[in-house]
LUMPAMI-909269 format. One record per residue (C-alpha): residue number from 0; residue in one letter; x, z, y. Coordinates in Angstrom, 3 decimals, decimal comma. Each point is the difference from the previous one (the first is absolute). Example, Ala and Ser with C-alpha at 12.3 -4.5 7.8 and 13.67 -1.06 7.14 Angstrom:
   k r       xx       zz       yy
   0 A   12,300    7,800   -4,500
   1 S    1,370   -0,660    3,440
# end
This chain:
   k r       xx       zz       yy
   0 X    9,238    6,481   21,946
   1 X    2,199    1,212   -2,629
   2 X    1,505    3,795    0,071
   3 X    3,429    1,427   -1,816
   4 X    0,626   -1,940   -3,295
   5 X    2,512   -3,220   -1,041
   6 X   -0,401   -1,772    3,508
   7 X    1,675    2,493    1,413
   8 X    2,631   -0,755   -1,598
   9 X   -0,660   -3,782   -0,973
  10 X   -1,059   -2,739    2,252
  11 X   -2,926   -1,353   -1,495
  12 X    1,905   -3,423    0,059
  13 X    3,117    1,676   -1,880
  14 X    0,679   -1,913   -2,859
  15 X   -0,281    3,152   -2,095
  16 X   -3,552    0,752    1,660
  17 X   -1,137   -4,060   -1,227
  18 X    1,353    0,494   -2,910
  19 X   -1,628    3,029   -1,083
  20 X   -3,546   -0,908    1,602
  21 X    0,534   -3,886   -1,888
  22 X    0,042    1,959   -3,319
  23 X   -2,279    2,446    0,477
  24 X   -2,317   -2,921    0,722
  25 X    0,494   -1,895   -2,621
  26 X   -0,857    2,777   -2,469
  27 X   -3,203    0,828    1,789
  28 X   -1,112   -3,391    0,008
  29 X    1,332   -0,637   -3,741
  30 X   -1,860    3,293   -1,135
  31 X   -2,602   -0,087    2,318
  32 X   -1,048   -3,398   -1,618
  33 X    0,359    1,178   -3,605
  34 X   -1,586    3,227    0,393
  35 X   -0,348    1,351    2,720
  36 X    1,359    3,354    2,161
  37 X    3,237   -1,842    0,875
  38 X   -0,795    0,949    3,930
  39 X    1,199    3,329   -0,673
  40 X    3,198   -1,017    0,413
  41 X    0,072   -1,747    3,464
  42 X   -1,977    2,860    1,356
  43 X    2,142    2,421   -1,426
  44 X    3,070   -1,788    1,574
  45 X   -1,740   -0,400    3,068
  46 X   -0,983    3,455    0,261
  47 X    4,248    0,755   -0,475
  48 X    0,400   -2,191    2,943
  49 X   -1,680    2,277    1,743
  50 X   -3,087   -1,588    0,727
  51 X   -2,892    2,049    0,082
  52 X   -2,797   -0,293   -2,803
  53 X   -2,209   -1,841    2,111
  54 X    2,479   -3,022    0,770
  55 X    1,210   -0,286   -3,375
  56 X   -3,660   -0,147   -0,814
  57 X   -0,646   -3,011    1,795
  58 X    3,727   -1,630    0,090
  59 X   -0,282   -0,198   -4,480
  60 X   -3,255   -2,154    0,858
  61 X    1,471   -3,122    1,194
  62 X    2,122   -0,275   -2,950
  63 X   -2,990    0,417   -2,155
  64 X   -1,743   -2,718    1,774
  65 X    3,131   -2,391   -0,291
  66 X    0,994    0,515   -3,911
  67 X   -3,909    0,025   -1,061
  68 X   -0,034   -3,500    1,595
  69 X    2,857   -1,167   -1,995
  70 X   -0,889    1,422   -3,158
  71 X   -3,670   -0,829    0,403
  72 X    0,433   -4,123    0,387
  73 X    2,447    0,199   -3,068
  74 X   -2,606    0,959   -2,005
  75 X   -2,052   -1,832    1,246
  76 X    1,368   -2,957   -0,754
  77 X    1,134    1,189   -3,457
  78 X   -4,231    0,029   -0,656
  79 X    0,198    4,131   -0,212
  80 X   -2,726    0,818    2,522
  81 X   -3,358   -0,134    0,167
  82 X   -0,847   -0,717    3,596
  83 X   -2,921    0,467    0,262
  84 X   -0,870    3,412   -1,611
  85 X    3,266    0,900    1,738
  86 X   -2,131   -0,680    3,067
  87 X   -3,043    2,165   -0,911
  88 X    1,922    2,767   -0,831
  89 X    2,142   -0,388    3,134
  90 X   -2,884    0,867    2,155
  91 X   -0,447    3,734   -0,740
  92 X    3,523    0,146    0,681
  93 X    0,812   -1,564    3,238
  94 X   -3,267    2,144    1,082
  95 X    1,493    3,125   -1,023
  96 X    3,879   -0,499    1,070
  97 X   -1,426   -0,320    3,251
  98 X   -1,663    3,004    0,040
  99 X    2,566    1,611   -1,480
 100 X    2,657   -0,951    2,519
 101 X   -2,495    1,241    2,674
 102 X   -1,155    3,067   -1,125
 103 X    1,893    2,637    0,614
 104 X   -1,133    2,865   -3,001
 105 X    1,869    3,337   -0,560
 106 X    0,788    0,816   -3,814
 107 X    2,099    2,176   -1,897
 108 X    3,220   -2,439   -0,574
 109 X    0,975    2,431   -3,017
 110 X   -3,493   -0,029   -1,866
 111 X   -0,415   -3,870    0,537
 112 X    3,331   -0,509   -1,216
 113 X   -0,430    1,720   -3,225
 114 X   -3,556   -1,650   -0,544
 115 X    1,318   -3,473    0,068
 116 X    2,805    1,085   -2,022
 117 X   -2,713    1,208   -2,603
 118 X   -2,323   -3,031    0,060
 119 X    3,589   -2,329   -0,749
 120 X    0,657    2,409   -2,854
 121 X   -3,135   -1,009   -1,166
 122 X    0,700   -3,869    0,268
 123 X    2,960    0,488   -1,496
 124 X   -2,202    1,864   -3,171
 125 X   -1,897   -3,535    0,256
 126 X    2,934   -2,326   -0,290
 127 X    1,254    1,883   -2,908
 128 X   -3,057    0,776   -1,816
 129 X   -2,080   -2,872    0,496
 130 X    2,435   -3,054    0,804
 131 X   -1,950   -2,789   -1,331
 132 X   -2,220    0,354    3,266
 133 X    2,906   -0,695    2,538
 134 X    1,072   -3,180   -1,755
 135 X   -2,638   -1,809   -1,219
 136 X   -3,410   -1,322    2,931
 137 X   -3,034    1,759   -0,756
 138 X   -2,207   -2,431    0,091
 139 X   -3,262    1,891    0,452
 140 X    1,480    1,745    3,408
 141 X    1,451   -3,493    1,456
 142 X   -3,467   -1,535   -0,385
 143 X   -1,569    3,007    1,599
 144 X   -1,138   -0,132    3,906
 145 X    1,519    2,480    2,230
 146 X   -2,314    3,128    0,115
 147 X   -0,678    3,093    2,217
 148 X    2,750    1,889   -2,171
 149 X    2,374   -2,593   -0,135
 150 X   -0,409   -0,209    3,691
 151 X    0,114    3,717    1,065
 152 X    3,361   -0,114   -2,144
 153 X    1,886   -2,733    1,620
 154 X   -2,041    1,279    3,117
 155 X    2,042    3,452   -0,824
 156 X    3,143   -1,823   -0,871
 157 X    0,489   -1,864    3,341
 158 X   -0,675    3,376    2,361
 159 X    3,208    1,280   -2,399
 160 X    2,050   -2,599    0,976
 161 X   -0,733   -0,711    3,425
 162 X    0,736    3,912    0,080
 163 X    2,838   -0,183   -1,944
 164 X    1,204   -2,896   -1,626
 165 X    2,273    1,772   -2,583
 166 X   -1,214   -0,085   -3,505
 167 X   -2,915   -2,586    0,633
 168 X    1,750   -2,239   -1,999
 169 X   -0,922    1,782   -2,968
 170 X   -3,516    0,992    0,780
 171 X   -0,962   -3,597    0,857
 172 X    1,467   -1,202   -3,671
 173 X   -1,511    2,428   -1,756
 174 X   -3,444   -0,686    1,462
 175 X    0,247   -3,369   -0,186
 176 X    1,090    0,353   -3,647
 177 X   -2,599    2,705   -1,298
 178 X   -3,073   -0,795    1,903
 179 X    0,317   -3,748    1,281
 180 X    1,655   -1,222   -3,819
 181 X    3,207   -1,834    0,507
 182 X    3,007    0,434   -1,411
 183 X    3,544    1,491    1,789
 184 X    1,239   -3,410    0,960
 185 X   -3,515   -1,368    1,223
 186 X   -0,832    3,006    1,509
 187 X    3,753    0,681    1,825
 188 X   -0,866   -3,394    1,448
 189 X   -3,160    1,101    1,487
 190 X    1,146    3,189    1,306
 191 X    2,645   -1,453    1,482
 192 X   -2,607   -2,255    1,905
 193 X   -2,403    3,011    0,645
 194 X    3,259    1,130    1,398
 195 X    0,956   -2,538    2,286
 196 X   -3,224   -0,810    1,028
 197 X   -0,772    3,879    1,315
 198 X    4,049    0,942    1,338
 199 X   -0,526   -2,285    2,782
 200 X   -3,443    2,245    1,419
 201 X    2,180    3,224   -0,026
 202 X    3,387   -1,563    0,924
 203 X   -2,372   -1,022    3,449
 204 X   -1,227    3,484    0,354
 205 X    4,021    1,210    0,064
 206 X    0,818   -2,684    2,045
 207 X   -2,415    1,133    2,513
 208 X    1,033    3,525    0,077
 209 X    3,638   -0,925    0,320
 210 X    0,612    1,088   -3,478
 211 X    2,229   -2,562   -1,161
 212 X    3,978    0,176   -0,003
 213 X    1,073   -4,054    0,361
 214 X    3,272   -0,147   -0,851
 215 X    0,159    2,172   -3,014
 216 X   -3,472   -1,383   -1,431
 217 X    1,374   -3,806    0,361
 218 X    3,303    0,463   -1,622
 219 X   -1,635    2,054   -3,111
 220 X   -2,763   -3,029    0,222
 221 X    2,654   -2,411   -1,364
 222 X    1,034    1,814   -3,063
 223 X   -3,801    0,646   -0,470
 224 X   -0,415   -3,607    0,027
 225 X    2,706   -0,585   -3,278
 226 X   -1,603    3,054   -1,355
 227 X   -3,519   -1,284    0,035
 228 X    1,393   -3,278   -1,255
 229 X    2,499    1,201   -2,604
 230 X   -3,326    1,845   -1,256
 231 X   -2,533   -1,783   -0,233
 232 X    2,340   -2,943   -2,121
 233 X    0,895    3,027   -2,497
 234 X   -3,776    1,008   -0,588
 235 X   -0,921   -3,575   -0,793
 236 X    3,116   -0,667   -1,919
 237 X   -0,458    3,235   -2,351
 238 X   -3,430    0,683    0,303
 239 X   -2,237    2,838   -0,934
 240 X    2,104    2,310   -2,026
 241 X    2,937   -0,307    2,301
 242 X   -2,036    1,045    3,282
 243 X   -1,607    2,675   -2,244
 244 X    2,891    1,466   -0,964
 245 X    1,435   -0,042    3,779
 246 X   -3,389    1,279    1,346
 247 X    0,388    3,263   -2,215
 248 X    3,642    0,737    1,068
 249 X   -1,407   -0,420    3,545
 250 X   -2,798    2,262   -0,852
 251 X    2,373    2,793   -0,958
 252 X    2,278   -0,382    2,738
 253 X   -2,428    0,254    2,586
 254 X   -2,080    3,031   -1,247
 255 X    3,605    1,609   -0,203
 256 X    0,632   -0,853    3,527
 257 X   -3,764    1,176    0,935
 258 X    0,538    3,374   -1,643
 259 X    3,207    0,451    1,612
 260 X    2,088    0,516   -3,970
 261 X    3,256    0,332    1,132
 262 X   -0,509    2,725    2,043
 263 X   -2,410    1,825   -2,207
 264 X    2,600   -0,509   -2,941
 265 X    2,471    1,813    2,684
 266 X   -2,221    2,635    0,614
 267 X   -0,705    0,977   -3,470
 268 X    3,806    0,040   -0,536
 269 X    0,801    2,563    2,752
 270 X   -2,654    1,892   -1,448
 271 X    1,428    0,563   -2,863
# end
């Protein structure tokens, strides 16, 4: 299942190998529940295990399922989420991750890579310019019934994820932020139910295609589990500004990551 990388040198079951997978867990679940893109780091691990892209596809998803459970019932019971829009907007998605994990599409990895890394540059213009949006509900767009465009959106959102479920995180907040109303902390709480509520429909479709790496996925699972947790307690403890603040460093990390800036940075050195 897994080809040359760290297990062929580690046992999976190394202390060194739990270790490492524990933490990386635990800051995908703590990001991943604050902001969103955290993933990135279990499936780059995985990948440097030598799994190929397919398995650590579908072995980050049960983690994902696990820490979105967690972190969902704590705000829930901290009175953060809205269940029921949570639920209508939920639809779209579940719909599309499972088309999305089914499909199989050809596209330019380069061009789609620097697209999303253009439309988070633009969020990030957003959060700076117009910041009152992200932290305060908008009233007028909470009230509002789910239309066609909000539903070919989160339609759009879901066949991303159950694609790919790097970076989803972020899409889902800021859609549930600009077009459904809430603010980050209400609306982190309903993506991360969106979330759970779809992971399940394209964890099944890896399952089924023997996609899924058990031992590495379960021992990251715990430290996604404290990460969720850890999380989801720090967004209702400091609130709006503090997940704002954490969303934007997120926001730049990842569209560095998507356009590859180390290496460019590199490049335009030996050029020189």
């Amino acid at each position: 299942m897994e080809g040359p990388g760290l297990l062929s040198d580690l046992s999976i079951y190394s202390w060194q190998m739990i270790s490492l997978l524990v933490t990386a867990g635990f800051l995908v679940g703590f990001i991943n529940t604050i902001a969103g893109s955290g993933t990135v780091i279990t499936y780059s691990l995985f990948m440097m295990m030598g799994m190929p892209a397919g398995i650590a596809n579908g072995t980050i998803r049960l983690g994902v399922v696990l820490q979105t459970l967690v972190a969902g019932l704590n705000f829930r019971r901290n009175n953060f989420l809205d269940l029921k829009k949570g639920l209508r907007l939920a639809l779209p998605v579940v719909i599309g991750s499972v088309l999305g994990a089914q499909i199989a599409v050809t596209i330019n990895e380069e061009a789609f890579k620097t697209i999303l890394a253009a439309v988070l540059v633009i969020m990030l213009l957003f959060l700076f310019l117009d910041p009152q949006r992200w932290l305060k509900d908008q009233l007028h767009l909470i009230g509002r019934k789910p239309n066609a465009v909000q539903i070919l959106i989160f339609l759009g959102i879901g066949l991303y994820g159950g694609f790919i479920h790097i970076g989803v995180g972020i899409l889902l907040l800021s859609a549930i932020v600009l077009n459904a109303g809430y603010d980050l902390v209400k609306a982190n709480a309903i993506k991360i139910l969106i979330v759970f509520l779809y992971s399940p429909f394209a964890l099944a479709v890896f399952i089924l295609n023997d996609h899924i790496h058990y031992p590495a996925a379960l021992i990251a699972a715990a430290g996604n589990i404290v990460g969720g947790l850890v999380g989801s307690n720090l967004a209702i403890s400091k609130g709006n500004h503090f997940v704002r603040w954490v969303l934007m460093g997120v926001i730049l990390l990842f569209a560095g990551y998507l356009l590859d800036l180390p290496q460019m940075i590199e490049a335009n050195t030996l050029s020189k």
